[in-house]
C-alpha positions as CSV (number, residue, x, y, z in Angstrom):
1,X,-19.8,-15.9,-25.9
2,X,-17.4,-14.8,-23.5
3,X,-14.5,-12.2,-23.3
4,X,-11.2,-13.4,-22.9
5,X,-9.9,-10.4,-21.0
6,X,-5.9,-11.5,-22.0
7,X,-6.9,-10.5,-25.7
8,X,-6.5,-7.5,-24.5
9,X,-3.9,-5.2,-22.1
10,X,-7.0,-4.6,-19.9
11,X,-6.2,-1.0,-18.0
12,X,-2.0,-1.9,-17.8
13,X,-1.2,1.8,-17.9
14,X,-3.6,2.5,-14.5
15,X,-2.1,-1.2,-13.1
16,X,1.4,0.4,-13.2
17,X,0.4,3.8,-11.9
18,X,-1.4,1.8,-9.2
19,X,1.5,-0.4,-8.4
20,X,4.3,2.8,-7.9
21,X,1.6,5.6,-6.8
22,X,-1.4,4.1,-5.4
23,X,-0.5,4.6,-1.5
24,X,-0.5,8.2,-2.1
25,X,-2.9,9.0,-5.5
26,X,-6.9,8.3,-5.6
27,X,-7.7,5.7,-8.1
28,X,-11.2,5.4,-9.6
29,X,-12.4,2.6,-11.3
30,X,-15.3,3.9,-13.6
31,X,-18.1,3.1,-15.8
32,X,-19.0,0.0,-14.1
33,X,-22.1,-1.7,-12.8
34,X,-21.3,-1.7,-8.9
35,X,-22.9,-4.3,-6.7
36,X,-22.9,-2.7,-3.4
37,X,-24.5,-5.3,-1.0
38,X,-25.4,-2.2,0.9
39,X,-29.7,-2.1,1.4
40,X,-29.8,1.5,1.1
41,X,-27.2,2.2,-1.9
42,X,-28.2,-1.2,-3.8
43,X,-26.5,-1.5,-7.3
44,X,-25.9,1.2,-9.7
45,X,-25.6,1.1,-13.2
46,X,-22.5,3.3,-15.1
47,X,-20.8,4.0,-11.6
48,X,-18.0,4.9,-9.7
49,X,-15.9,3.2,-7.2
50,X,-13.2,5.8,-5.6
51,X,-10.8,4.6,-3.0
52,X,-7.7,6.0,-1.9
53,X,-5.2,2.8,-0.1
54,X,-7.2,0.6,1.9
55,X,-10.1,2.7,2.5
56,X,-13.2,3.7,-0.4
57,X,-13.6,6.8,-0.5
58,X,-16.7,7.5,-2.8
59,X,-19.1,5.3,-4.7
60,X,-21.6,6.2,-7.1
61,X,-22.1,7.9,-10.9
62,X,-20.8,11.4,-11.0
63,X,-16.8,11.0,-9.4
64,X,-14.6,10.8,-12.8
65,X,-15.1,14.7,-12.5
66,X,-13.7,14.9,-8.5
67,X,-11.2,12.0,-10.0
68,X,-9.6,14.8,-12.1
69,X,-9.7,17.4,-9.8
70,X,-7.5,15.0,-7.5
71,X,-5.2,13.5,-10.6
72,X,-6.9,10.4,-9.5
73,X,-5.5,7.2,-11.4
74,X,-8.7,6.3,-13.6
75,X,-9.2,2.2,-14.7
76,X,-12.4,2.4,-17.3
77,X,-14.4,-0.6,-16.5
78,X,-16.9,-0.2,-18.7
79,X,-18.4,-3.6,-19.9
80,X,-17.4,-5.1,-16.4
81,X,-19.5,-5.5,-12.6
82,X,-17.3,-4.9,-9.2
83,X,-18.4,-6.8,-6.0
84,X,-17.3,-6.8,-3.1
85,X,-14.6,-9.5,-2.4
86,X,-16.0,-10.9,0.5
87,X,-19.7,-11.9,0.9
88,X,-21.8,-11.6,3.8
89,X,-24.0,-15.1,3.3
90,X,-26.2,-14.1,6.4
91,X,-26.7,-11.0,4.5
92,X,-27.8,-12.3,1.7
93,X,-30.4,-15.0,3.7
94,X,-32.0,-11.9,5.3
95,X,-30.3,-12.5,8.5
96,X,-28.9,-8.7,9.6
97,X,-31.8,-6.8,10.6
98,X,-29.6,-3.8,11.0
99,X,-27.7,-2.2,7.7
100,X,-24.6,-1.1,10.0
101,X,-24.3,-4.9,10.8
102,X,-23.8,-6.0,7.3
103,X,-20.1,-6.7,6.1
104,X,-17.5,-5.7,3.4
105,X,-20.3,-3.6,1.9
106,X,-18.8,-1.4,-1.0
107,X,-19.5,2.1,0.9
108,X,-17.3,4.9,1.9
109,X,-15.4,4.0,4.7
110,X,-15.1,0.1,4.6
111,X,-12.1,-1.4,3.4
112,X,-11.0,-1.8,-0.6
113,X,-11.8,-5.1,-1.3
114,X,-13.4,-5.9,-4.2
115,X,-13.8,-8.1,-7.8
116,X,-13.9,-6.8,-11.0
117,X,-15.5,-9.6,-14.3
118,X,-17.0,-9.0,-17.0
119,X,-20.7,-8.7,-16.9
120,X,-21.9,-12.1,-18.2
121,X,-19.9,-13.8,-15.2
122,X,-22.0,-11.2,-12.9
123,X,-25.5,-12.0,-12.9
124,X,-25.2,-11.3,-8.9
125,X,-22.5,-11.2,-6.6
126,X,-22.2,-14.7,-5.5
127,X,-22.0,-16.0,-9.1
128,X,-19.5,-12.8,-9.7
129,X,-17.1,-14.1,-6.6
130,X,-17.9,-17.4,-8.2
131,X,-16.0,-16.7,-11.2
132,X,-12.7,-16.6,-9.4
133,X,-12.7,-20.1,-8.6
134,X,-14.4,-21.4,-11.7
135,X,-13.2,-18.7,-14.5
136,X,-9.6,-17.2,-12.7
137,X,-8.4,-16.5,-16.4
138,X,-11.5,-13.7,-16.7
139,X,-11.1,-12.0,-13.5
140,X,-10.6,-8.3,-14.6
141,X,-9.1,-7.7,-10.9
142,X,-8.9,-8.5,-7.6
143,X,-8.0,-5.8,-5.0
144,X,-7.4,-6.1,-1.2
145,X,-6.7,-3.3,0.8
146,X,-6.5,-1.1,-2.0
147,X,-3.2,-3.5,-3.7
148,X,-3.7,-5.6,-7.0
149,X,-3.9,-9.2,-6.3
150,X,-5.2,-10.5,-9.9
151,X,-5.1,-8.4,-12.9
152,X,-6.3,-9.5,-16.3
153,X,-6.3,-12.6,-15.3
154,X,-2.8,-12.9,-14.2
155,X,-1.3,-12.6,-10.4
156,X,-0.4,-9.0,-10.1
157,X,3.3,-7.9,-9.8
158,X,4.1,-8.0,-6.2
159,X,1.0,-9.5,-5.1
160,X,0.3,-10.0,-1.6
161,X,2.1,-13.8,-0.7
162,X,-0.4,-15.2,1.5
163,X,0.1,-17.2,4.6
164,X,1.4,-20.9,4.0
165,X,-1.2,-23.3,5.6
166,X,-0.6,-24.9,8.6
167,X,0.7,-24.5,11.8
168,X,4.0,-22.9,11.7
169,X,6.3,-23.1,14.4
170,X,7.1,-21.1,17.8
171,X,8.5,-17.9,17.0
172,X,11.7,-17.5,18.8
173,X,10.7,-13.9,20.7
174,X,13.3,-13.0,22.8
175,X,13.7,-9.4,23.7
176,X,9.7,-9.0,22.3
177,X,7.9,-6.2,24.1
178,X,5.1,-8.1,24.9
179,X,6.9,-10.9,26.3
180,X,6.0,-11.7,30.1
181,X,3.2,-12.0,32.5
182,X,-0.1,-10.3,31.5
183,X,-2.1,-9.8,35.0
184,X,-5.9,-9.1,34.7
185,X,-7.6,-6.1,36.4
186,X,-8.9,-8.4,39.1
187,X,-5.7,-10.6,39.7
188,X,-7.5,-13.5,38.8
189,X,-5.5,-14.5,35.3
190,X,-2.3,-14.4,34.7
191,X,-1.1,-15.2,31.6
192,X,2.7,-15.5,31.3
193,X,3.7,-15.2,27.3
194,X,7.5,-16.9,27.4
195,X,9.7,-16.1,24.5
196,X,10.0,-19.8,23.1
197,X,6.3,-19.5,22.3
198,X,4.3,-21.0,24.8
199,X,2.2,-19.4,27.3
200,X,1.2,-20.6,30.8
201,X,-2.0,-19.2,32.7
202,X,-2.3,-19.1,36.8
203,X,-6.0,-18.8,37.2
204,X,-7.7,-17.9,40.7
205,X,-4.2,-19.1,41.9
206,X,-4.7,-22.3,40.3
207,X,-0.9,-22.2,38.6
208,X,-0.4,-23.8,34.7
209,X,-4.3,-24.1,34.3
210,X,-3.9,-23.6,30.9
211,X,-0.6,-23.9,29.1
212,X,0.3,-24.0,24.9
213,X,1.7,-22.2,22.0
214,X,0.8,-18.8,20.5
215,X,1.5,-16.6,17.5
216,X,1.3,-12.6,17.7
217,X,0.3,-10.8,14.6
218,X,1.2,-7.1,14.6
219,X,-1.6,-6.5,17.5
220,X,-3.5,-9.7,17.2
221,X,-2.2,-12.9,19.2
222,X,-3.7,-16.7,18.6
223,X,-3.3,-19.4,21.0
224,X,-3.7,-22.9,20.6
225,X,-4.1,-25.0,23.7
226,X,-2.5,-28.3,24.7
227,X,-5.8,-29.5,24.8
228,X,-6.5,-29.1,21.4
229,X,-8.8,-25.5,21.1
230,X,-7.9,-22.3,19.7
231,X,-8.5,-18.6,21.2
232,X,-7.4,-15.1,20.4
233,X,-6.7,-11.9,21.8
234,X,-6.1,-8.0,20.6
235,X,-3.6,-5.5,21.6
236,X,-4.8,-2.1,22.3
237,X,-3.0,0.8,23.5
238,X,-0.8,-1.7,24.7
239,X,-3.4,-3.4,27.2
240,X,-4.3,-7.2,26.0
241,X,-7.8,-7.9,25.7
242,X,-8.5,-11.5,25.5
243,X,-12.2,-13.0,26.4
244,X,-13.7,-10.7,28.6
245,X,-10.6,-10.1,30.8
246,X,-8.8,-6.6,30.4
247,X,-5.1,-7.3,31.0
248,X,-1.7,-5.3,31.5
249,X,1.8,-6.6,31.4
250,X,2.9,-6.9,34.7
251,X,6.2,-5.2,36.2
């Protein structure tokens, strides 16, 4: 027998305190069997999952009393197993020898992003995650960076849209900060970002060595080659790390 969590107006009060509040209220889901995918924490029975935005905050039995102290918003998951939202397969084949390495763990500090179902659909976490492809209409919620993206089986209001699939096309970027010729610390790259989109690397002085398209991301910037391969680079503090070259925007 299974539940059929749209029987039922599963935690709608703590969705729409969530919805206008949750950026600046703690929210607790508790009373839940918690799957951490952590070695050390493993999976605790009649827990807590505490998380304030995109970052947990606490995890464990105990926190519906520091919950009230903080006029936390509270979602009673009793009957129901969280797991993470995203599963670490080389985890789970013994492949991280190191706990620190092992990903989207539900411990304080990682992101919030996790599954709620009931616990029949929850044997273990990859049959849990399982149940969002095969049973959507059960998922009790889905949370990514702290926002609803399911609840009750239903898209949540103001869900996250995500990205069409595809390769879009060149961002017209004129006037963009980042815009111009990236020099590395050596003055052996230089990578020109032009504002129809393309880019066009001088390497060793060897001028258009590589040339194609790229998309930037808030700090985050993709390219795609002519040639057919893709690469990436990051943003910080305003200097461009891409590979292992350390680059500034030229003057």
């Amino acid at each position: 027998m299974t539940t059929d969590t749209r029987a039922a107006a599963w935690n709608s009060d703590a969705l729409n305190e969530i919805l206008t509040q949750g950026h600046e209220r703690m929210v607790l889901f508790t009373h839940a069997r918690i799957v951490t995918m952590d070695p050390m924490l493993g999976t605790m029975t009649g827990a807590d999952l505490l998380f304030l935005g995109p970052l947990i905050v606490g995890v464990g039995p105990g926190l519906i009393t520091a919950a009230e102290d903080d006029n936390a918003i509270v979602v009673d998951c009793t009957g129901s197993t969280i797991v993470p939202a995203v599963l670490d397969a080389a985890a789970l084949a013994g492949g991280r020898s190191r706990r620190s390495d092992y990903i989207a763990t539900l411990t304080p500090g990682n992101k919030t992003d996790f599954l709620v179902v009931p616990d029949e659909f929850a044997p273990d976490a990859p049959t849990a995650v399982s149940t969002l492809f095969s049973h959507p209409d059960q998922v009790r919620a889905l949370i990514a960076d702290g926002k609803p993206v399911l609840w009750n089986g239903d898209d949540a209001p103001d869900r996250p849209t995500a990205p069409k699939p595809g390769i879009p096309a060149s961002p017209g970027l004129t006037g963009h900060p980042r815009v111009g010729v990236w020099i590395d610390e050596t003055d052996f790259l230089h990578q020109e970002l032009q504002a129809d989109g393309r880019y066009d690397e001088t390497r060793g002085g060897r001028p258009h060595a590589y040339q194609g398209r790229f998309w930037i991301d808030g700090d985050r910037i993709d390219y795609l080659d002519d040639l057919g391969f893709w690469a990436y680079g990051e943003w910080k503090d305003d200097v461009l790390h891409h590979a292992h070259y350390i680059m500034r925007l030229g003057s």
